[in-house]
C-alpha positions in Angstrom: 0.8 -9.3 13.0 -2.5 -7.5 12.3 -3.6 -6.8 9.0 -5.7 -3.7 7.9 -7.7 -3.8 4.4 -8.0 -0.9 2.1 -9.7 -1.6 -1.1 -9.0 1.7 -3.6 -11.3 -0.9 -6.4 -12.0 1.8 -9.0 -10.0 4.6 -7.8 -7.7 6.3 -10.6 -4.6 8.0 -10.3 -3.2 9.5 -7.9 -5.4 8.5 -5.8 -4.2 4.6 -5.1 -1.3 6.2 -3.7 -3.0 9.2 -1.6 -4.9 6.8 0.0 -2.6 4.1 1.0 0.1 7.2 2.0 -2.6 8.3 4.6 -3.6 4.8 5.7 0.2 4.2 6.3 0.6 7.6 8.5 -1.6 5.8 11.2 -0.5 2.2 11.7 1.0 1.7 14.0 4.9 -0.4 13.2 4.6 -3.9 11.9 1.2 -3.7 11.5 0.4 -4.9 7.4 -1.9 -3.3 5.1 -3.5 -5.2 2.2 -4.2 -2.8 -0.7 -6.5 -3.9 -3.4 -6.1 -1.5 -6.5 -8.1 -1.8 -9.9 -5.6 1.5 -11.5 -3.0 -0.2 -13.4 -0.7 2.9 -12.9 -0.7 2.0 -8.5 1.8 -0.9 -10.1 4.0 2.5 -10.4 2.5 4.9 -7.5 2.7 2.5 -4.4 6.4 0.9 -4.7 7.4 4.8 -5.4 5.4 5.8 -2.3 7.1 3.1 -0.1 10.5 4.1 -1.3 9.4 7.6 -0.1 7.9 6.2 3.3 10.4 3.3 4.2 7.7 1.0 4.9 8.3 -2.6 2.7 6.5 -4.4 0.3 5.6 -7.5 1.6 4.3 -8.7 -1.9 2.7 -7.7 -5.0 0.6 -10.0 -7.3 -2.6 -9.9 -9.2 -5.8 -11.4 -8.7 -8.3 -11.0 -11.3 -8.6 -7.2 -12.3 -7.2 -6.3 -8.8 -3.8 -5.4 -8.2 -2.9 -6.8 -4.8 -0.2 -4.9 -2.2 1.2 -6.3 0.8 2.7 -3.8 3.0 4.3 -3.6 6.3 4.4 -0.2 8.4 7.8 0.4 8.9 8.9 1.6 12.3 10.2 5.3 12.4 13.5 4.3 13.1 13.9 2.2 10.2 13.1 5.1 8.3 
């Protein structure tokens, strides 16, 4: 599976999740996007925006002062 990088380091609210929401719009299905985030509020904004979207979290952890998102485009029909 490809993986796409998007590193929002520094970014504040809502922005994490603006970001990641248009990232997601152009992958294509089962490709997975690796979101680094440094806004302690994306812990809230991302899973939100992937209940919205249908895509799944692959896996959330932290590393450091990043907060770390797996996610794996969904495929429309699984929307």
């Amino acid at each position: 599976m490809p993986t796409e990088h998007l590193d929002l380091t520094g970014l504040k609210c809502p922005l994490p999740a603006l970001k990641t929401r248009k990232v997601l719009g152009r992958l294509p299905p089962g490709t997975m996007l690796e979101v680094r985030c440094t806004d302690p509020l994306a812990s809230i904004d991302i899973p939100n925006l992937l209940n919205e979207t249908g895509d799944r979290m692959a896996d959330q952890h932290r590393e450091g002062e990043h907060i770390v998102f797996l996610i794996e485009k969904a495929a429309a029909n699984e929307r």
